[in-house]
C-alpha positions as CSV (number, residue, x, y, z in Angstrom):
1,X,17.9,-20.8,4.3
2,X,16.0,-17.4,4.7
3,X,18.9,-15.1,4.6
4,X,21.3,-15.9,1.6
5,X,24.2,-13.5,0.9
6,X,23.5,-11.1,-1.8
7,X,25.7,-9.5,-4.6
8,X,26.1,-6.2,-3.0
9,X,27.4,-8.0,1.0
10,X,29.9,-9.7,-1.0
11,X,33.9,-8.3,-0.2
12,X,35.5,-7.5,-3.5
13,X,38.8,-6.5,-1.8
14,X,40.4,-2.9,-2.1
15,X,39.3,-0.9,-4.6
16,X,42.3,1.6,-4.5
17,X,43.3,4.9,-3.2
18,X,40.3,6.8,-1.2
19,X,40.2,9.5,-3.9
20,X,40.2,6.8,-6.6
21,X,37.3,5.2,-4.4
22,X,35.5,8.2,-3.6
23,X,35.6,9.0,-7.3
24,X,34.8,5.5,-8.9
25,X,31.5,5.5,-6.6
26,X,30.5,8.5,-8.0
27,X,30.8,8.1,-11.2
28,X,29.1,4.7,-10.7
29,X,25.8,6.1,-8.6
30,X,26.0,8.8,-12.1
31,X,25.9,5.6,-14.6
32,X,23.0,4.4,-11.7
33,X,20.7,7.4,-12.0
34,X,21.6,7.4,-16.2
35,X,20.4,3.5,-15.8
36,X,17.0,4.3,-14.0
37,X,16.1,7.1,-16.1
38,X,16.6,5.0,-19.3
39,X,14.6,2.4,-17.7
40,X,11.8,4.8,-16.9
41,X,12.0,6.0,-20.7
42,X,11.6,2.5,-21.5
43,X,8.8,1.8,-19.6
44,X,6.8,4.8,-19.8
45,X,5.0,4.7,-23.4
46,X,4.1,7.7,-25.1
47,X,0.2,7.1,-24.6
48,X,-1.6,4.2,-23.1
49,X,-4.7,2.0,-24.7
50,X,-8.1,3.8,-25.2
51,X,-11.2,2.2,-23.5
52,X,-12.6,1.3,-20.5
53,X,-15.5,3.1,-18.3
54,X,-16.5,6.7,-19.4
55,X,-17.3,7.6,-16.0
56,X,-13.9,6.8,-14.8
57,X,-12.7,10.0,-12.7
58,X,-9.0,9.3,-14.6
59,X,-8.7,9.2,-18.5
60,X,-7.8,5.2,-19.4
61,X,-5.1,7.3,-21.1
62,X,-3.8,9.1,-18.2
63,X,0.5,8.9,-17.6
64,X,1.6,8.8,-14.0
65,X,4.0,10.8,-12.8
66,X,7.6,9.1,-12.1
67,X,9.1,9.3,-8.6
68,X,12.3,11.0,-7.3
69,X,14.2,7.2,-6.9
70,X,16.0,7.6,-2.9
71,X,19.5,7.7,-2.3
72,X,19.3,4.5,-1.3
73,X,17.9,2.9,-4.7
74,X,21.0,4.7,-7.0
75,X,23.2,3.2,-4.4
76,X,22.2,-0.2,-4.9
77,X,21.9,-0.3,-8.9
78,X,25.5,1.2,-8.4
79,X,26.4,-1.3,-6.4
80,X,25.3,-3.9,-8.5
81,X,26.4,-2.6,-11.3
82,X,29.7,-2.3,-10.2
83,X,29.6,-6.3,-9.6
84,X,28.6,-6.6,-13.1
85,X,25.2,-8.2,-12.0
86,X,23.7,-6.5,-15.0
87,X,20.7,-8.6,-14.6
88,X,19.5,-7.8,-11.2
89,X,20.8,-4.1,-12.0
90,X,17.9,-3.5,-14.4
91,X,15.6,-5.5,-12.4
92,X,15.8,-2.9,-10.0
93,X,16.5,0.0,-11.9
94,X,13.2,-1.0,-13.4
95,X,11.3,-1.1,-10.6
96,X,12.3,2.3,-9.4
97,X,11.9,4.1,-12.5
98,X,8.1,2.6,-12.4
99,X,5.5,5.5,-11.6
100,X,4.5,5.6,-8.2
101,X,3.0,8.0,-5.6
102,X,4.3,10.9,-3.7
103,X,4.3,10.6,0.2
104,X,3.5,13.4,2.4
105,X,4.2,12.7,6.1
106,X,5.2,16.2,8.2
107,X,6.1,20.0,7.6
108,X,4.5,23.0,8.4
109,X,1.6,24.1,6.4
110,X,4.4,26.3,4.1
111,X,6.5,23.3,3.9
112,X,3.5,21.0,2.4
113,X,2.4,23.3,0.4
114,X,5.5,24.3,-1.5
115,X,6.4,20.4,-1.7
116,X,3.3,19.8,-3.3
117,X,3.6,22.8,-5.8
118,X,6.2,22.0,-6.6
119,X,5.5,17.8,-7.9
120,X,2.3,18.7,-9.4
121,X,4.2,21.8,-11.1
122,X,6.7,19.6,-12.7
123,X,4.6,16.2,-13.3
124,X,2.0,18.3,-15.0
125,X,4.4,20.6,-16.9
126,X,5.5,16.9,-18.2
127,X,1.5,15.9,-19.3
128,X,1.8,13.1,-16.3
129,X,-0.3,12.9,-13.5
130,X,1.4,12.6,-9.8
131,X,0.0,10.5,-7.6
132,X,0.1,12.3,-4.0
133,X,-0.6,10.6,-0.5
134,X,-1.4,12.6,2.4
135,X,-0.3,11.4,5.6
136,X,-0.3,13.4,9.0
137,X,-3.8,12.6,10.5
138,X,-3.3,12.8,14.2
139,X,-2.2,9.4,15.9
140,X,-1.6,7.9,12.8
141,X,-0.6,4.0,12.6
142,X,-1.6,3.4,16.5
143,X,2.2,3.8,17.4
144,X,3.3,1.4,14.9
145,X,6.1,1.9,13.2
146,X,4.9,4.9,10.8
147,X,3.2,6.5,14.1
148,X,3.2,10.6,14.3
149,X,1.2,13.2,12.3
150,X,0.1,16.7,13.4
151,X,-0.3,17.2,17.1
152,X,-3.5,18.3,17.0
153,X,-6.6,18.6,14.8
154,X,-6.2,21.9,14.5
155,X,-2.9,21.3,13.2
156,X,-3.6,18.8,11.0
157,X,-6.5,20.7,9.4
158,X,-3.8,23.9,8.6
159,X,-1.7,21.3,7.3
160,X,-4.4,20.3,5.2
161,X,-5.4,23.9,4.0
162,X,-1.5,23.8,3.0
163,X,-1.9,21.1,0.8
164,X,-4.7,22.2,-0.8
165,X,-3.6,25.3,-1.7
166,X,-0.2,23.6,-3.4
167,X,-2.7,21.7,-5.7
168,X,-4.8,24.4,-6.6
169,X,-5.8,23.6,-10.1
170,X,-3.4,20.7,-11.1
171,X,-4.1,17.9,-12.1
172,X,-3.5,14.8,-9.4
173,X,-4.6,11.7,-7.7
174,X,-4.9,12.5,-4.0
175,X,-5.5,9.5,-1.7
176,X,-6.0,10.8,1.7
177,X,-4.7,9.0,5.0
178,X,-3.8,5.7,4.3
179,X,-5.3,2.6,7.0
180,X,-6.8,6.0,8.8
181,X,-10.4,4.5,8.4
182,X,-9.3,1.6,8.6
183,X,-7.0,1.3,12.1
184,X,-8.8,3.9,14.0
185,X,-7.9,4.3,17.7
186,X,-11.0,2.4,18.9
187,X,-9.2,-0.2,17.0
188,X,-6.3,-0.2,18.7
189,X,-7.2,1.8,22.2
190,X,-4.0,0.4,23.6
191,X,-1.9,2.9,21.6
192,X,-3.8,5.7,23.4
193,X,-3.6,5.0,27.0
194,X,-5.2,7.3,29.1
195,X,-7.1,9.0,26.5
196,X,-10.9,9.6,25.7
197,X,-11.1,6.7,22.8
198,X,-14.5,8.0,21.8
199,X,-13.3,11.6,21.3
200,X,-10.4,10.6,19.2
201,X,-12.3,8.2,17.1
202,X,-14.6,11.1,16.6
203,X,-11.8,13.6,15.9
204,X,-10.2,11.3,13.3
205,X,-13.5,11.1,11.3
206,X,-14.1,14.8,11.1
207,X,-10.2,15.2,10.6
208,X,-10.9,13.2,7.5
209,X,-13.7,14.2,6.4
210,X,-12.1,17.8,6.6
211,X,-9.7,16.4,4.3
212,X,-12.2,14.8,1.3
213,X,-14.5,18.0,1.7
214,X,-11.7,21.0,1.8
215,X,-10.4,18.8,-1.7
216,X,-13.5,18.4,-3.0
217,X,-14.3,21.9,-2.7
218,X,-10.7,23.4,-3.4
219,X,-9.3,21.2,-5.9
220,X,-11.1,20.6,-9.1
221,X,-9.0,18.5,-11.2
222,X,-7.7,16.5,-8.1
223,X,-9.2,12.7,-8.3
224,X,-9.6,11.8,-4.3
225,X,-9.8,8.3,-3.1
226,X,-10.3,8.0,1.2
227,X,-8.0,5.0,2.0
228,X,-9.9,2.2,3.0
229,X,-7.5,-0.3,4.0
230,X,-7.7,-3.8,2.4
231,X,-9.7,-7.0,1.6
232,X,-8.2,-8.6,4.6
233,X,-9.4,-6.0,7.0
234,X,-12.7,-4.9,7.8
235,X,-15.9,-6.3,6.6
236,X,-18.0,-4.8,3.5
237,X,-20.7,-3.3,6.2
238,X,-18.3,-1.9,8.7
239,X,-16.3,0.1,6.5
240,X,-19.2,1.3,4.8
241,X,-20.1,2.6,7.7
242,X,-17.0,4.4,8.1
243,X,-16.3,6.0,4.8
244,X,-19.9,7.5,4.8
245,X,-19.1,9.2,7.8
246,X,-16.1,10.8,6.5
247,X,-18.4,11.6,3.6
248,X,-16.5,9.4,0.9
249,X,-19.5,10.4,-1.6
250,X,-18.3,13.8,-1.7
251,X,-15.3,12.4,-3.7
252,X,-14.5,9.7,-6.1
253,X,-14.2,7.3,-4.3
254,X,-11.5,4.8,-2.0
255,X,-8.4,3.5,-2.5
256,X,-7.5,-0.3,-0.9
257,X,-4.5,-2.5,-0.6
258,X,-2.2,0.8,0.2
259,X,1.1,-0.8,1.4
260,X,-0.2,-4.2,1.5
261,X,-0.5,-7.3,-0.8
262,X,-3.6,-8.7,-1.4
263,X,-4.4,-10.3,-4.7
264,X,-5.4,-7.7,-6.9
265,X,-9.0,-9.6,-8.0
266,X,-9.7,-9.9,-4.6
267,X,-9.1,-6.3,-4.4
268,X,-12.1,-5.5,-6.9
269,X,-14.3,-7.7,-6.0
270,X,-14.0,-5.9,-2.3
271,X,-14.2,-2.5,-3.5
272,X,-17.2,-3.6,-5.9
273,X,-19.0,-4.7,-3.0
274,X,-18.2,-1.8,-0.9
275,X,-19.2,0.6,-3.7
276,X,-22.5,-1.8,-3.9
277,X,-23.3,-1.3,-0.3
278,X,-22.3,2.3,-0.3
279,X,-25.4,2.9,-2.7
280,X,-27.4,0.3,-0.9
281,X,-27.1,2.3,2.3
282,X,-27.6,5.6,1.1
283,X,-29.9,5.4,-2.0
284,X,-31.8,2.4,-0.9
285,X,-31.8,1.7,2.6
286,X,-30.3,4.6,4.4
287,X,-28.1,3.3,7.2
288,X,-28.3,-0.3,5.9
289,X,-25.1,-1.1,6.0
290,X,-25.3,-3.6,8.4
291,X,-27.6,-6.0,5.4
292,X,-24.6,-5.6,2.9
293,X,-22.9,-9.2,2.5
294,X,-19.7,-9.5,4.2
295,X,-16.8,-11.9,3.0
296,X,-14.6,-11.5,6.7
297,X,-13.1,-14.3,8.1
298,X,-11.1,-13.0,11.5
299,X,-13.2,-13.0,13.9
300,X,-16.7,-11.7,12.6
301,X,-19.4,-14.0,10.6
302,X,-18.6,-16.1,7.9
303,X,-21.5,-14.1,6.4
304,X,-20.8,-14.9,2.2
305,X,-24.5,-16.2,2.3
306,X,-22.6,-19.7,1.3
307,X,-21.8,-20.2,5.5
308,X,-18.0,-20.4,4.6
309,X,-15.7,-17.1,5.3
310,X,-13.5,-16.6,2.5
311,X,-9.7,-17.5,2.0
312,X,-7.7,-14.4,2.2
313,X,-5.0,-16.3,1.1
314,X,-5.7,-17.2,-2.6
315,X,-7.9,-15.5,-5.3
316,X,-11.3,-15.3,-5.3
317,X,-13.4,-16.4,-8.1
318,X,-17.4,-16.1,-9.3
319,X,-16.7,-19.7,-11.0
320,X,-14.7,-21.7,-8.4
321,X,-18.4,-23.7,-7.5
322,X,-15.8,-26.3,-5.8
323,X,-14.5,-24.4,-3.5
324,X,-16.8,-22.0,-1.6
325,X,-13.3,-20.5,0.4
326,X,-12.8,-19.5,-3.1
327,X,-16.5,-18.7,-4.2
328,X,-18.0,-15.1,-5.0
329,X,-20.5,-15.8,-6.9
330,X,-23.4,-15.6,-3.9
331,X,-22.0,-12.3,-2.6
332,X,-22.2,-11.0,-6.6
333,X,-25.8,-12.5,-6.9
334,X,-27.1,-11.6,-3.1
335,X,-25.5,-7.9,-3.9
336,X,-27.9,-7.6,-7.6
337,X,-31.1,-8.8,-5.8
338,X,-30.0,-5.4,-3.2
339,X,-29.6,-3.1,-5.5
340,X,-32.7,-4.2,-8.3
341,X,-30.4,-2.4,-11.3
342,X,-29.1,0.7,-8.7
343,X,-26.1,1.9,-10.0
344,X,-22.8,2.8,-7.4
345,X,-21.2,5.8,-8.3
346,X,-18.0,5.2,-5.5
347,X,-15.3,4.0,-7.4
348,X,-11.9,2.9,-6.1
349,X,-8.4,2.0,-7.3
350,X,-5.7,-0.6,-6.2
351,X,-2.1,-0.2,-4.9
352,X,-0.6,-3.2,-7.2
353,X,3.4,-2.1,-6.3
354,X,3.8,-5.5,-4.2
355,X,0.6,-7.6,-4.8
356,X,1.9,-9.7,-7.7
357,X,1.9,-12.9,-5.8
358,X,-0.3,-12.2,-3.3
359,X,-0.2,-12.2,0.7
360,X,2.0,-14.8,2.5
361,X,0.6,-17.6,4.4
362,X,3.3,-18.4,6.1
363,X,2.5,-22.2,6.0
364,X,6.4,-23.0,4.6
365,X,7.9,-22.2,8.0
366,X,5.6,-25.0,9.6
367,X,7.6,-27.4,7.9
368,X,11.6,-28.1,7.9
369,X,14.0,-27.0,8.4
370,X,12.0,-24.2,10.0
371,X,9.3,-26.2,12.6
372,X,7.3,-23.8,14.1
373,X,4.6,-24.4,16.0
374,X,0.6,-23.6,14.8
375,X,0.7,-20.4,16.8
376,X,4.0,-19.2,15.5
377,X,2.4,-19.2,12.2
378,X,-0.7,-17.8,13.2
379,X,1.5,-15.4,14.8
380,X,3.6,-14.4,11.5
381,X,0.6,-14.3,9.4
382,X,-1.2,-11.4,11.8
383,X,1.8,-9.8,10.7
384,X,2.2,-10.4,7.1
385,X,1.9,-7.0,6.4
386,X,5.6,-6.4,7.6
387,X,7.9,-7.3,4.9
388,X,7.0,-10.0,3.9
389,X,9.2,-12.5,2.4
390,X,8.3,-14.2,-1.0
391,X,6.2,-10.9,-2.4
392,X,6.4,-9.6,-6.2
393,X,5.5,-6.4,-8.0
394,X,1.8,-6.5,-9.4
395,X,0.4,-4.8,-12.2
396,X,2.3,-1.7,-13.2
397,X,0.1,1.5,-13.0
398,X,-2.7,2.1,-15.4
399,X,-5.9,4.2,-15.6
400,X,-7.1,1.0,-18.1
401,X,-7.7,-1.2,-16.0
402,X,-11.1,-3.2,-17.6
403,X,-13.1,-3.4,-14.4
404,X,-16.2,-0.6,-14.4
405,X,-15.2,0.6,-11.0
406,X,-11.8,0.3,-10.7
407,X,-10.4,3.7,-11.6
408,X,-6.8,2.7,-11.6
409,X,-4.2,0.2,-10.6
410,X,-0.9,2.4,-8.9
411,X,2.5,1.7,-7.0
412,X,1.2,4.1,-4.0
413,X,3.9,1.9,-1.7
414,X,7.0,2.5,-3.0
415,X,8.2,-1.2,-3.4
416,X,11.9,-0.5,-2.1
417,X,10.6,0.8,0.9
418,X,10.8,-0.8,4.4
419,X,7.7,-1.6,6.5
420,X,9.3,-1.4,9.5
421,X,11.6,-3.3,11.8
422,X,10.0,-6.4,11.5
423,X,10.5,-8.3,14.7
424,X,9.3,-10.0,18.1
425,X,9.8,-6.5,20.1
426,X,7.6,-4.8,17.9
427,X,5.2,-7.4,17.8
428,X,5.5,-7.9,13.8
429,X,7.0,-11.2,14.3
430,X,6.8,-14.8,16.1
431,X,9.7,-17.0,16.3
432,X,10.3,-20.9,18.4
433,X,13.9,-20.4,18.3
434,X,14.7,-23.5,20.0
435,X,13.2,-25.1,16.7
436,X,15.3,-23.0,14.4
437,X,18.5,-20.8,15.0
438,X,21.3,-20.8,12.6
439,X,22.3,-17.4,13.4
440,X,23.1,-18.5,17.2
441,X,21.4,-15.0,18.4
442,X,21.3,-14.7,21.8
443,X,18.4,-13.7,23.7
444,X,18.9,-9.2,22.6
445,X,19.3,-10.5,19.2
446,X,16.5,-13.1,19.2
447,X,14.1,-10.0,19.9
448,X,15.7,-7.1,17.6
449,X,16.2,-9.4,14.4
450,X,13.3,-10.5,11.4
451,X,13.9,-14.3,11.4
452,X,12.2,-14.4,8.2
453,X,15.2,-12.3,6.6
454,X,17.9,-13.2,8.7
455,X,18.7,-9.9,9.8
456,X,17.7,-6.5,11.4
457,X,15.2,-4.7,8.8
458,X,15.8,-1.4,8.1
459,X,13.4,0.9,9.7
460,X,10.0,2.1,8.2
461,X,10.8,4.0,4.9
462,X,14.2,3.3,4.6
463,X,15.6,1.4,1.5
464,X,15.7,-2.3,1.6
465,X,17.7,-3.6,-0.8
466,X,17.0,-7.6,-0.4
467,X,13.6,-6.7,-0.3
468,X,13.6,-4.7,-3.9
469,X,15.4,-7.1,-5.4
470,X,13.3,-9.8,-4.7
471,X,10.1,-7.9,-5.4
472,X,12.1,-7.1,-8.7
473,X,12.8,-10.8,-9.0
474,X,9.6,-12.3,-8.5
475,X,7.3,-9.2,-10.5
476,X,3.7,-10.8,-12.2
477,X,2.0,-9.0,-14.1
């Protein structure tokens, strides 16, 4: 079954007078917090290894800063503490007291740049690094479920100036507009009907590249990573393309798999090729992005210079000879003959908060009890982004990471967090319920509910506790 019933829906009976109650659940979310900031003691060594790159924008030493946990992450340690599931209690309390970014999503231009004065205040004051995420580019997420940002570029740019001026000299990783680059509206024209699609495509570029530069130029000891979306998204030439024009060499670099869960090795290997043909384009063959190797499989060549797209779904390897799905090695070699000993000086780093067992195929719900059809699955797997059952936490955060461009692996997704309502009305989800409907949901139901969890996700941002739990549960690395 896909939605079991967890320690914290179970009934426990009365639990006494409402004062008693009222009091008992306090005390218990006090004990909670206590919990999660003993966890984050625990898990937050006093210094980390020496080593690694010298050119690295972050120290290999650097200590992230620790994130406010939400209301909604004491609540459930409380809760599951209160059922003596001790276990799963510091599974989660664990994850939460985990370094991870800083999300900022509205407010005015005073609002911003208070809230950001005041995290970098405190996380410096602390000799820890906060990791901040700005968020308000106009049209953002093509109505999906995180849609909004500024109403206008001009508002967004004051905005911008805002956060900037909250940084002023601290010390921070900034990754700026995450899927922006990626997911821009002449991706996704639908979302903007009516609309000049060339002028907003245009608007989002310079609205970015507003961003990187008004950073670069105002912010010294920020790091800034452009988000580039993931390995499963856009080829190596195409978003080459983009980040050059919202002048990504004017920072450190990108950032990839932001609120997504691709294998973390498949994650380098990406960015290293995207830094490769980021140099190749400028340095070597201006504008030559469209020669850079590409390893994309949806729709576009199966252009790996083996003839065989690459399989999103499993790790990639340079020794895997018997399985060219798997194989990188001819990308690797075809990218050194490019660049005859050129150096790229992009480097990038990788959200690892939910990556640890990589993306879901979706192929289990082909078989029984479940029985959906081919397109049902190809269906779910165009949404695998959304909640995704079966996930893990990845590789906790670290500025020591071993690979010469990867500047750090970080939680920028905070794990506990919903994606979004994941369901057919939304378009997230696929589902043959004549093949599989335990929960006898009518036809309202049917369209509202995530089959894969059995229930009505909680909306983007909110706390989901099955889904931290598990995530908790099924951690690598």
């Amino acid at each position: 079954m896909i939605h079991n019933t967890l320690p914290w829906e179970r009934s426990h009976g009365p639990g006494g007078s409402g004062a008693m109650r009222h009091w008992r659940a306090a005390a218990t979310t006090a004990v909670a917090a206590a919990v999660v900031l003993l966890a984050g003691l625990a898990a937050a060594p006093a210094s980390a290894a020496s080593g690694g790159d010298s050119g690295h924008a972050l120290s290999p030493t650097t200590r992230f800063a620790l994130h406010q946990p939400s209301a909604g992450a004491l609540t459930q340690v409380a809760s599951l503490l209160r059922q003596h599931q001790l276990h799963d209690a510091a599974l989660v309390a664990g994850e939460i007291a985990t370094p991870q970014a800083d999300w900022f999503t509205s407010g005015t231009p005073a609002d911003v740049r208070k809230q950001v004065a005041k995290t970098v205040t405190i996380a410096n004051a602390l000799g820890r690094t906060p990791v901040l995420v700005a968020y308000y580019v106009p049209g953002r997420d093509c109505s999906q479920y995180s849609s909004g940002g500024a109403a206008t570029d001009a508002d967004y740019r004051a905005w911008v100036d805002g956060f900037v001026s909250g940084l002023g000299h601290g010390k921070a990783v900034v990754i700026v507009e995450p899927d922006g680059l990626a997911n821009l509206p002449s991706d996704c024209a639908s979302a903007y009907p009516g609309q000049d699609i060339a002028a907003l495509t245009a608007s989002r570029f310079a609205d970015i590249k507003y961003a990187a530069d008004t950073l670069e130029s105002r912010a010294p000891n920020a790091s800034i990573y452009l988000d580039a979306g993931n390995s499963a998204w856009q080829n190596v030439g195409e978003l080459t393309r983009r980040l050059l024009l919202a002048d990504v060499n004017t920072v450190n670099g990108f950032a990839l798999n932001v609120s997504n869960y691709q294998y973390t090795v498949n994650s380098n290997d990406y960015g290293t090729w995207v830094a490769q043909c980021l140099v190749y384009s400028t340095s070597i063959s201006p504008g030559g992005y469209n020669d850079c190797p590409n390893q994309y499989w949806n729709g576009g060549p199966s252009n790996n210079w083996t003839g065989v797209a690459l399989d999103r779904y499993a790790p990639w390897s340079a020794t895997a000879l018997d399985d060219p799905t798997h194989y990188v090695g001819a990308i690797d070699e075809r990218f050194a003959s490019m660049l005859n000993g050129a150096v790229p000086t992009a480097h990038f780093i990788v959200d690892t908060s939910r990556n640890g067992r990589g993306p879901n195929d979706m192929s289990a719900y082909a078989a029984a009890p479940y029985n959906q059809p081919a397109s049902v699955i190809t269906a779910l797997q165009n949404g695998g982004w959304c909640n995704p059952p079966g996930s893990g936490n990845g590789t906790k955060p670290t500025a020591n990471t071993g690979v010469a461009l990867v500047d750090a692996y970080l939680w920028v997704k905070d794990p506990g967090e919903s994606d979004g309502q994941c369901n057919i009305a939304g378009g997230a989800r696929a589902w043959d319920y004549a093949q599989y409907n335990p929960w006898n949901w009518d036809a309202a139901a049917q369209q509202a509910n995530d089959p894969l969890w059995g229930m009505v996700d909680p909306a983007a941002g909110e706390w989901f506790p099955q889904q931290a739990l598990q995530l908790a549960s099924n951690a690598q690395g």
